[in-house]
C-alpha positions as CSV (number, residue, x, y, z in Angstrom):
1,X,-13.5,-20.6,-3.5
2,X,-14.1,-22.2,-0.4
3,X,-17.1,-24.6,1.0
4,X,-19.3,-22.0,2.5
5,X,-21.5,-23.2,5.8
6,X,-24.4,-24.2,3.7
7,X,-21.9,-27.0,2.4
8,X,-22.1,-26.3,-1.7
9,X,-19.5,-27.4,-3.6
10,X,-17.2,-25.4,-5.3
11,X,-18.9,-23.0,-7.8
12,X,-18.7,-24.5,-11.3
13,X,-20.7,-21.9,-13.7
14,X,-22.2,-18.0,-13.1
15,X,-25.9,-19.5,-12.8
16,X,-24.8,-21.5,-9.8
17,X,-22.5,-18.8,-8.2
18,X,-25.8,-16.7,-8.9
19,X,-28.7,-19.7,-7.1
20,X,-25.5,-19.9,-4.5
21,X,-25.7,-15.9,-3.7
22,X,-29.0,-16.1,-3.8
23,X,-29.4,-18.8,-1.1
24,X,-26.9,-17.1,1.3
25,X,-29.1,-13.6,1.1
26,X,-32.3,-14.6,0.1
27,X,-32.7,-11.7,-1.7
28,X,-30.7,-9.5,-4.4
29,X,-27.7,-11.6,-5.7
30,X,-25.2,-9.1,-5.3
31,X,-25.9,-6.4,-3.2
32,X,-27.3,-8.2,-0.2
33,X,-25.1,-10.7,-0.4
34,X,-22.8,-9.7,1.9
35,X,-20.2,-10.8,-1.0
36,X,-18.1,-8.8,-3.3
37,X,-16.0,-9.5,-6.6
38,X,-12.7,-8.8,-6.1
39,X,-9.4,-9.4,-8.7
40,X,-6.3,-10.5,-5.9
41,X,-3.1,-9.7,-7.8
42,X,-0.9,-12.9,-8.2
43,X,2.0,-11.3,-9.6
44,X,3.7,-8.3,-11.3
45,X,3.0,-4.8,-9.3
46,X,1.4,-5.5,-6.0
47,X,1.2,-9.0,-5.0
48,X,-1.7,-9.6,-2.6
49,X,-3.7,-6.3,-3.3
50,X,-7.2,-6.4,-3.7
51,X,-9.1,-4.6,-6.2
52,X,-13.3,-4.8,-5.3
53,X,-15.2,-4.8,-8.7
54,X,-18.4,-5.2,-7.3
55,X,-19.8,-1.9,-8.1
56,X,-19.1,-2.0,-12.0
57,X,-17.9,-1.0,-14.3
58,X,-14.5,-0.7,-13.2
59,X,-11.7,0.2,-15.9
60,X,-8.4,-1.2,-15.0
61,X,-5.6,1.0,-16.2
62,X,-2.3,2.6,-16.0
63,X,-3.9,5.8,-16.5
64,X,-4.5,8.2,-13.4
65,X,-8.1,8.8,-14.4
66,X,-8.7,4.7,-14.7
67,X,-11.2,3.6,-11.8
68,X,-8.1,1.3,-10.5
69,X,-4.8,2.2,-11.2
70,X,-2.1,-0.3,-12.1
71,X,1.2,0.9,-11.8
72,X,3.4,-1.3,-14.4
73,X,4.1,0.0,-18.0
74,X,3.1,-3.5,-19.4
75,X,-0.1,-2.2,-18.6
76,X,-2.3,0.0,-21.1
77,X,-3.6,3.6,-19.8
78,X,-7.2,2.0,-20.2
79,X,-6.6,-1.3,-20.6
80,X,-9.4,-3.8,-19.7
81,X,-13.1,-2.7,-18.0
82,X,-14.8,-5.9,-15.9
83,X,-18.9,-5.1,-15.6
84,X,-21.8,-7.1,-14.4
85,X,-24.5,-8.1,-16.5
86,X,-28.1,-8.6,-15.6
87,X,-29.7,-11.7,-18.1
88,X,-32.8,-12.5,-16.9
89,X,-32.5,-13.8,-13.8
90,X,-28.9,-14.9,-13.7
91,X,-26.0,-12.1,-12.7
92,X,-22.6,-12.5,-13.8
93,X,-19.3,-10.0,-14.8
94,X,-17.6,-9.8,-18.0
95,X,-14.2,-8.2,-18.8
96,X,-13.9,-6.4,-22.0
97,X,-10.2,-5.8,-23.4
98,X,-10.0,-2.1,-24.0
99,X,-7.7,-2.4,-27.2
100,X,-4.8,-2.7,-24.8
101,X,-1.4,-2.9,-26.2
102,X,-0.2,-6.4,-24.4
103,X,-3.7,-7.8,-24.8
104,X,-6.1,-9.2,-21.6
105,X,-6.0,-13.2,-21.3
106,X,-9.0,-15.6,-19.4
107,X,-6.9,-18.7,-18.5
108,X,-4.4,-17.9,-20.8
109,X,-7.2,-18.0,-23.8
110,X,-7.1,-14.0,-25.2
111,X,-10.5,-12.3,-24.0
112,X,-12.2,-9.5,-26.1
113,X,-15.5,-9.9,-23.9
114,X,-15.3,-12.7,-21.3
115,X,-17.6,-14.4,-18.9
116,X,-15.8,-14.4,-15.8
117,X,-16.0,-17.4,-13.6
118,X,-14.8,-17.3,-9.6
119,X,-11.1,-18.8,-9.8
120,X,-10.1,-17.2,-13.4
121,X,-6.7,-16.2,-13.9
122,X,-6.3,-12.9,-15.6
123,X,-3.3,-11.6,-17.4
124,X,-2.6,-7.7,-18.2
125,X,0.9,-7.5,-19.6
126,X,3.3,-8.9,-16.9
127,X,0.3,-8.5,-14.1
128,X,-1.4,-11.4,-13.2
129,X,-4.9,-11.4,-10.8
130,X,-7.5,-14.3,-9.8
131,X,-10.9,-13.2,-9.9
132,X,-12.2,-14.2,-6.7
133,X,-16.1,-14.3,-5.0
134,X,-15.4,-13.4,-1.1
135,X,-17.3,-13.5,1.9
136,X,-16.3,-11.0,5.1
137,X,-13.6,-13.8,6.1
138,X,-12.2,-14.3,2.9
139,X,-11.6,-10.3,2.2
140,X,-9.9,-10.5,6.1
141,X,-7.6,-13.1,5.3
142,X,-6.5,-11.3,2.1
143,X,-6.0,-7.6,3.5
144,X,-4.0,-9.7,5.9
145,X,-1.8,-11.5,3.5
146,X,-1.3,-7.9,1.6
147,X,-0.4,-6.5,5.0
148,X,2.1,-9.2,5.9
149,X,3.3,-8.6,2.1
150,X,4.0,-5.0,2.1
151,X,4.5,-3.8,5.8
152,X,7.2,-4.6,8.4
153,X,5.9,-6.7,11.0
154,X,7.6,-5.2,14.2
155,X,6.9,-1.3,13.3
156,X,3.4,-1.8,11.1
157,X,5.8,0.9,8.6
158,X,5.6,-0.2,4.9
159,X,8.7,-2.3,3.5
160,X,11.1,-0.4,1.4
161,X,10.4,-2.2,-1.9
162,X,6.4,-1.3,-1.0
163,X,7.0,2.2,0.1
164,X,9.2,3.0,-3.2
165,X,6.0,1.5,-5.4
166,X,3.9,4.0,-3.6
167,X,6.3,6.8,-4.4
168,X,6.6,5.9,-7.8
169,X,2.7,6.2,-7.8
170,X,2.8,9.3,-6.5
171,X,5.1,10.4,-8.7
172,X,3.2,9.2,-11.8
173,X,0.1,10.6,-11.0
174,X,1.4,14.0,-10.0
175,X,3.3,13.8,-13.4
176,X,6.2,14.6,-11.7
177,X,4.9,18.5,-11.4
178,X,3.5,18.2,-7.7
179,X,5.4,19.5,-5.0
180,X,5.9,16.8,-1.8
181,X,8.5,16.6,0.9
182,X,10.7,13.2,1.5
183,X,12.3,12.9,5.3
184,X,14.8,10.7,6.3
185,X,15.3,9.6,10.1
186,X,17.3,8.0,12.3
187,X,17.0,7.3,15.8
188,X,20.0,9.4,18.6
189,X,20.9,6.9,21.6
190,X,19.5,3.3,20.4
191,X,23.0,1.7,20.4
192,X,23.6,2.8,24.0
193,X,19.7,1.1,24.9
194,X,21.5,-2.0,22.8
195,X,24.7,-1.3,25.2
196,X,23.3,-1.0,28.6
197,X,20.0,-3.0,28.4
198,X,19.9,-5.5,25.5
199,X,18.7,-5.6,22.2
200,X,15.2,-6.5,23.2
201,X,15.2,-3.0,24.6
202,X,16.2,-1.5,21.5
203,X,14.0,-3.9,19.4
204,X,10.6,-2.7,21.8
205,X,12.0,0.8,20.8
206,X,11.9,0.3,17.5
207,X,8.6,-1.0,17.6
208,X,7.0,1.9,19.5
209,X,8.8,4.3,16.7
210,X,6.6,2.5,14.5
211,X,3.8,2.9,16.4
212,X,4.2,6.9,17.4
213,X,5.1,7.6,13.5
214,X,1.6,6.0,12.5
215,X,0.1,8.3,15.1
216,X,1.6,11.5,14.6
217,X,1.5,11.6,11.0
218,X,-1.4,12.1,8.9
219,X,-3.5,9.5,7.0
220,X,-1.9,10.9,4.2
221,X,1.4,10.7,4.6
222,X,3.7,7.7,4.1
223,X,6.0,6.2,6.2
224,X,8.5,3.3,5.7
225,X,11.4,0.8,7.5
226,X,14.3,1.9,6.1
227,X,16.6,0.2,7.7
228,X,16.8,-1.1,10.8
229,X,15.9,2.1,13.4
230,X,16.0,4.5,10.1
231,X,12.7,5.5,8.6
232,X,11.7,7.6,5.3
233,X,8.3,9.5,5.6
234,X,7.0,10.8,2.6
235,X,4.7,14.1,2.9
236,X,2.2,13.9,-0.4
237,X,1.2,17.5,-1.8
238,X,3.1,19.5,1.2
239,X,6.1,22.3,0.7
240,X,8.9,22.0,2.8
241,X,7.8,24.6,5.2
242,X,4.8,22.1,6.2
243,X,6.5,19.1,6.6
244,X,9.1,20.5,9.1
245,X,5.8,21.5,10.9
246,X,4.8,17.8,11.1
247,X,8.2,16.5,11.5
248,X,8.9,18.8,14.4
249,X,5.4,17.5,16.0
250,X,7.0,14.1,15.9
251,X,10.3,14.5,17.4
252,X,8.7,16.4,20.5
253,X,6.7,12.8,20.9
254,X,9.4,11.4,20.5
255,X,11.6,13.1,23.0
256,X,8.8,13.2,25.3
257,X,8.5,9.2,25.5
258,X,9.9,7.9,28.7
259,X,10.6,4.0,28.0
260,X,10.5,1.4,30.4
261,X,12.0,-2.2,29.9
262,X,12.7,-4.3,33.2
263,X,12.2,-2.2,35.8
264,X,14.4,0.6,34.3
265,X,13.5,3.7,32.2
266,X,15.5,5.6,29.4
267,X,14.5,7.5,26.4
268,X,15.6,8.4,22.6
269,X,15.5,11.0,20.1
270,X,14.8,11.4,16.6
271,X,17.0,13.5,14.3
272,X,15.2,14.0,10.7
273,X,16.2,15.2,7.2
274,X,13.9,16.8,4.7
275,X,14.6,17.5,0.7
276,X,11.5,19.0,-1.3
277,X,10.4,17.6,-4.7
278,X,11.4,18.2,-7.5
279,X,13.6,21.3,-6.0
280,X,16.1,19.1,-3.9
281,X,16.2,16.1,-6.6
282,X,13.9,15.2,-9.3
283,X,14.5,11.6,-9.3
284,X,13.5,9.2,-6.4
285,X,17.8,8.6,-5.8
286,X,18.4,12.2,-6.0
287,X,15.6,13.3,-3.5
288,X,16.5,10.4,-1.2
289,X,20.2,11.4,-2.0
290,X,19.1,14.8,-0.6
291,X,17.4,13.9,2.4
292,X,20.3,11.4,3.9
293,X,22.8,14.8,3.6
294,X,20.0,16.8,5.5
295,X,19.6,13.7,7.6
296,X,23.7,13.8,8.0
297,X,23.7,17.6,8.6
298,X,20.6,17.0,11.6
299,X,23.3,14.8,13.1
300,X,26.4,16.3,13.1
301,X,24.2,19.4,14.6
302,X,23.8,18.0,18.0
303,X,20.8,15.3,17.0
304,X,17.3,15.6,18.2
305,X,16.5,18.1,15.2
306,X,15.2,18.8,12.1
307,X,17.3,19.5,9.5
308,X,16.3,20.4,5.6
309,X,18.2,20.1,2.6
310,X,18.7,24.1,2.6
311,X,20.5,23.3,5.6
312,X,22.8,21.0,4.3
C-alpha cells in the first residue's frame, strides 16, 4: 500500500497497520477508519474485481449461498472464510481454508488459518487475489481499473468475454431452472450515417446507443457490445412476454432520437431478437443461436421491430 498523507512507511506487520488505522481515525481501527479490507482479483475469473471483507466473516466460494461467489470450478463450493480478530488491542483478519479441494495458499505457503498481512497473495485453485488495505482513493482507482477491464469504453456496455461470465453466473445460480430472456440487436441505417456523414457520426451513434440502453433498461438487466453497433441484453428472471415489453420501450427511444452531428440531423432504428431460456436453447450458443434468427427474422420484416424466437 501506498504512503498515506501522514507519511508512514509501508505497513510491515498487523500491529502497525492497526497503530496506523488508529492514527488516521483516532478512534475504532476499523470501522471509523474510513478504510476497508478488500481481496483485488489478480487472475483467473474476474480480473480487477473487488471483493470488501471488512464486515467479516466472509466465506469465499463457488457455492450460490457463499457470502462472495467465485465463479471458476477450481474453486470449492465453500472454499476459504477470511474473519477479523479482536486480540487485545491489536485487530487483524485471518483466512481459514474450508477443506477446499485445490487448497488456499498465503504467498504460495499452504494456509489452514493465516494471519493476513496488507499485500498477501492468495491462491484458490487457478484464482489468484491480493489482499489489499484501501482508502476512498484507492477503492476509486480500482472500480476504475475493473471498469476499464470489463466494459467497452465508447458505449459503457460490458465486453463480450465479461457479459458471457455474468451469464454463466446467472446460469449457475439459477441452476439452469430459471426462466430469462436473451435479445440480440442491431442497429437499421448506421451504414448510410457512415455513407453520408462519416464514421464519426456513426461512432457518436454508437455511443449514445450505449448510453439510451443503460437508461432504458433496468438495473437488473444486462447489456453488452457485441459487435460493433450489435448489442445482446440479457433480461434476468423475466418470460418472454416481459422482455418484448422492455425491448419495445427501447426501440420507441430509439426511433424517437433525432441526431445531430455538424450542423445536420438524421436518426436510426433498432431491430431486436428475443429467444427465452431454457425453451428457445438451453445452452448459452443455442439461446444466442436463437436470438440472432429472431434478430434475422426482425430484419428481413421491415427493421425497427421486435421480433421473438416464436417468430422466427
Amino acid at each position: 500500500m501506498s504512503d498515506d498523507t501522514t507519511n508512514h512507511g509501508p505497513i510491515e506487520n498487523p500491529s502497525d497497520m492497526t497503530r496506523l488505522i488508529s492514527e488516521i481515525s483516532g478512534n475504532d481501527p476499523i470501522s471509523s477508519s474510513g478504510l476497508r479490507a478488500s481481496l483485488i482479483v489478480l487472475s483467473g475469473w474476474e480480473i480487477g474485481k473487488e471483493i470488501d471483507v471488512t464486515q467479516s466473516p466472509v466465506v469465499l466460494g463457488r457455492s450460490t449461498s457463499a457470502d462472495a461467489f467465485i465463479n471458476s470450478p477450481s474453486v470449492s463450493r465453500r472454499h476459504a472464510k477470511i474473519e477479523l480478530v479482536q486480540d487485545n488491542q491489536t485487530e487483524y483478519f485471518i483466512i481459514t481454508d474450508l477443506k477446499s479441494s485445490n487448497g488456499t495458499l498465503v504467498n504460495n505457503a499452504p494456509a489452514i488459518s493465516t494471519r493476513l498481512q496488507d499485500g498477501d497473495k492468495i491462491r484458490m485453485g487457478d484464482v489468484v487475489f491480493k489482499f489489499v488495505l484501501q482508502d476512498s482513493i484507492d477503492v476509486q482507482f480500482h472500480q476504475e481499473v475493473h471498469r476499464r477491464i470489463h466494459f467497452d469504453q465508447l458505449t459503457g456496455l460490458l465486453k463480450m468475454d465479461a457479459f458471457r461470465q455474468r451469464m454463466d453466473e446467472i446460469i449457475r445460480q439459477g441452476r439452469r431452472h430459471h426462466i430469462f430472456t436473451l435479445a440480440m440487436t442491431d442497429l437499421d441505417g448506421l451504414k448510410r450515417v457512415n455513407d453520408t456523414h462519416g464514421h464519426l457520426a456513426g461512432r457518436m451513434i454508437i455511443r449514445e446507443m450505449g448510453a439510451m440502453m443503460r437508461a432504458t433498461l433496468r438495473p437488473s438487466d444486462l447489456a453488452g457490445l457485441y459487435g460493433g453497433d450489435e448489442a445482446i441484453i440479457l433480461f434476468p428472471e423475466t418470460p418472454l412476454i416481459q422482455a418484448k415489453e422492455t425491448a419495445e420501450a427501447l426501440r420507441r427511444v430509439i426511433q424517437d432520437r433525432v441526431f445531430t452531428f455538424q450542423e445536420n440531423t438524421f436518426g436510426v432504428t433498432i431491430s431486436q431478437g428475443l429467444a427465452e431460456w431454457p425453451r428457445h436453447g438451453d445452452t448459452v450458443e443455442k439461446i444466442i443461436a436463437a436470438a440472432d434468427k429472431a434478430l434475422y427474422t426482425a430484419k428481413h420484416a421491415g427493421r425497427n421491430c421486435v421480433c421473438t424466437a416464436d417468430d422466427a
